[in-house]
N, C-alpha and C positions, 0 to 999 in steps of 0.2 A: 261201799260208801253209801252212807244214805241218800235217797233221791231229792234235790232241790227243790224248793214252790217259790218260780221264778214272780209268782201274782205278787209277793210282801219282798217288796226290796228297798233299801234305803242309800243316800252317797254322803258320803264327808271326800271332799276333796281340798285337798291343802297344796300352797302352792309356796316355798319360800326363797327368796333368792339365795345366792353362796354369800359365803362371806371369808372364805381364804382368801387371804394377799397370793397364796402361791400357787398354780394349777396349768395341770397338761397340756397344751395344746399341739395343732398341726395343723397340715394341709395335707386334704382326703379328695378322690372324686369328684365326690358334691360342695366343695370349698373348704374353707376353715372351720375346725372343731376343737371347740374349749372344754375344758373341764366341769361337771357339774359343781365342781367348788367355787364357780365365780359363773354359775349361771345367771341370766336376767331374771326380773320378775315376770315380766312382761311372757318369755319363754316357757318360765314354769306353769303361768297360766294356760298357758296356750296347751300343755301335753295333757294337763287335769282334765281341761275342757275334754279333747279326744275322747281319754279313756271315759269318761265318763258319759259319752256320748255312746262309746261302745258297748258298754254293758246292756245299755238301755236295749240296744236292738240283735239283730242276728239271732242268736237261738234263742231269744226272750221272742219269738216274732212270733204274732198268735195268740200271745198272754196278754191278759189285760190285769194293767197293774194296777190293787188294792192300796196301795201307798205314794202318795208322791213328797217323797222327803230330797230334797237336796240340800247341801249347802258348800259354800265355795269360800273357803278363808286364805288370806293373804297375808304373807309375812305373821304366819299364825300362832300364837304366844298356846303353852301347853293347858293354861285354863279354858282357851277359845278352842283346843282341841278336846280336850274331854269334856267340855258343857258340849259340842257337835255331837260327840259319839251318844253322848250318854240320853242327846234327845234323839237323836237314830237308835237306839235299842228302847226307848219307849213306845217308838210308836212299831218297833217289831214284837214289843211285849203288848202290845193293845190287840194285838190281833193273832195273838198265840196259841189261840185254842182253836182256830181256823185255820192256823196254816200249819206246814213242818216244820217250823221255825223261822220260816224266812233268811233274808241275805243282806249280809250287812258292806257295801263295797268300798274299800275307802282304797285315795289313790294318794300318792305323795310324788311329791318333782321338786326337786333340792339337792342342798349337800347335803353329804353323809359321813361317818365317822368309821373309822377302821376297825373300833368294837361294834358295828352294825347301829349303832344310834344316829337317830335323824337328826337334822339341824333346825329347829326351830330360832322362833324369833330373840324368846329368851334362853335360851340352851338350851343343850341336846335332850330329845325325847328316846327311851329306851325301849329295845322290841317286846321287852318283859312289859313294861307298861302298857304299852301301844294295846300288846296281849289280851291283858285284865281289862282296861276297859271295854275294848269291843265282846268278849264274853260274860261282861256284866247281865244283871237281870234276873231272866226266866231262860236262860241258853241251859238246854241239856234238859230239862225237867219235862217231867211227861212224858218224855222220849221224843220231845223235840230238841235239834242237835241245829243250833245255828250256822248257817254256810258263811264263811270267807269269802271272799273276791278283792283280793290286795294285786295292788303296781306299786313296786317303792322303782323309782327311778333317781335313784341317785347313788354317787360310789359306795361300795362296800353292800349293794343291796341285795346279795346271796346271804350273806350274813345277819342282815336283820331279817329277813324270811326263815333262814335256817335256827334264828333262838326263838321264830314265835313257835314253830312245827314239834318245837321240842319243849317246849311251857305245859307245864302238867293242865292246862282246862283245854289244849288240844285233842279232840275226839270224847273229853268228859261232857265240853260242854260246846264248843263248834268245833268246827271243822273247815278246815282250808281248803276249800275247793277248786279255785283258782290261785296261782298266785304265779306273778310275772316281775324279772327282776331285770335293770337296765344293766347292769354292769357285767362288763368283758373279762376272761383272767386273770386283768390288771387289774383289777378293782374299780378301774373308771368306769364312769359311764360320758356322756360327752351333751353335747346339745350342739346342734348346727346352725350356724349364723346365717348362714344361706337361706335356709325355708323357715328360721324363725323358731325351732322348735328342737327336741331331741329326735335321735334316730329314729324311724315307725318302726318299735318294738315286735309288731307285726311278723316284721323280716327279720328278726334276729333268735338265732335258736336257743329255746329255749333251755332254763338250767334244769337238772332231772333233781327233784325235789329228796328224793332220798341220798341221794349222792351230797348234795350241798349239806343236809345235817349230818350227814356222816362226816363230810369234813371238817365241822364247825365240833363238833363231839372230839373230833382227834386233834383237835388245837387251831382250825382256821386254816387260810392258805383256798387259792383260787378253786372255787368248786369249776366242776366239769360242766361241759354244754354237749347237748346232745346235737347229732348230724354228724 
C-alpha cells in the first residue's frame, strides 16, 4: 500500500439527522439506544466533531500540517456536499507535486439506506458518487494515489464502505486507508441518549474490509467483524 503524507490533509464532515418515522430501540448498560434512523442533530454533530478531532492527532503527532481545510455541514443538501469535497481536493491538488497525494478524510453520522446510500438533506447520497467525487482531480496521476480516511456511522455502513472498495478509481486513483463503519450485523448502528452521542466506535470491532466486499459482491447480508 502506498505510504501516506499525513502534512496535506483535508475534512468534510457532514452531520444529518434521521428522518424515519420508524427505528430500533432499547435499553443497554449505558441506558437507552435509538436507532441512527431518528438520530438528533445536535448528536450527529457531536460524533463528526470526534472523529474529526481524531484524525487530527495520534499518529499524525509530529507532522506538521501543510493544509488546514475543514468544513462542517449540517443537515447537508448533495450540492453543499460536493462544492465541500470538490474545494478539499483543490486544495489537495495545490500541493500535489510536494506531497504523495495527501488525505482526503470525510466522516458522515446519519441515516442510512439498506442499498449503502446516505441520507441527506435532499435524498439519498450514493457510495458510487460519494466515490467520484472524492477521487476527483489530480488523484493517481504522477503516481500520486490519494489516501481515504472514511467513518460512515450510520445503518447499512458496511455497505456503503463495501461499493466505494469496489468502484473502479479504487487503487487507480486513491486508496482507502482507513475506513470505520458504525453498524452491527443488524445493520443498525444506534446513538446513546445517555452521553449525547453514538457508541465510541473506538471500542467496537472493527468490519475486515475484504470480507464486507466480498459479501456485498455475493448479494449483501451482514458483513463479519473481526475479534
Amino acid at each position: 500500500m502506498p505510504s501516506p503524507d499525513y502534512r496535506y490533509q483535508t475534512y468534510v464532515l457532514v452531520a444529518c439527522s434521521g428522518g424515519s418515522a420508524e427505528a430500533a430501540e432499547g435499553e443497554g448498560p449505558r441506558g437507552k439506544f435509538v436507532s441512527k434512523a431518528q438520530t438528533r442533530l445536535a448528536f450527529a454533530v457531536a460524533d463528526v466533531h470526534a472523529w474529526g478531532n481524531h484524525f487530527g492527532d495520534g499518529e499524525e503527532a509530529g507532522f506538521k500540517n501543510e493544509i488546514d481545510f475543514h468544513v462542517l455541514l449540517q443537515e447537508a443538501t448533495h450540492p453543499e456536499v460536493a462544492d465541500a469535497i470538490a474545494e478539499a481536493v483543490d486544495h489537495l491538488d495545490f500541493h500535489s507535486d510536494d506531497s504523495k497525494g495527501g488525505s482526503l478524510n470525510f466522516v458522515f453520522s446519519g441515516h442510512g439506506y439498506p442499498d449503502g446510500d446516505l441520507a441527506l438533506e435532499d435524498g439519498p447520497l450514493s457510495a458510487d458518487q460519494l466515490m467520484e467525487w472524492c477521487t476527483a482531480g489530480r488523484a493517481g496521476q504522477n503516481g500520486n494515489t490519494r489516501h481515504l480516511r472514511l467513518v460512515i456511522d450510520s445503518c447499512y455502513a458496511g455497505l456503503s464502505l463495501a461499493r466505494m472498495m469496489i468502484h473502479p478509481t479504487h487503487w487507480t486513483k486513491a486508496v482507502i486507508r482507513d475506513a470505520l463503519a458504525a453498524c452491527l450485523p443488524s445493520q443498525e448502528a444506534f446513538e446513546l441518549r445517555s452521553v449525547g452521542h453514538s457508541p465510541d466506535l473506538h471500542e467496537a470491532p472493527p468490519i475486515r474490509k475484504r470480507d464486507a466486499a466480498l459479501r456485498f459482491i455475493d448479494g449483501g447480508g451482514a458483513p463479519p467483524l473481526d475479534g
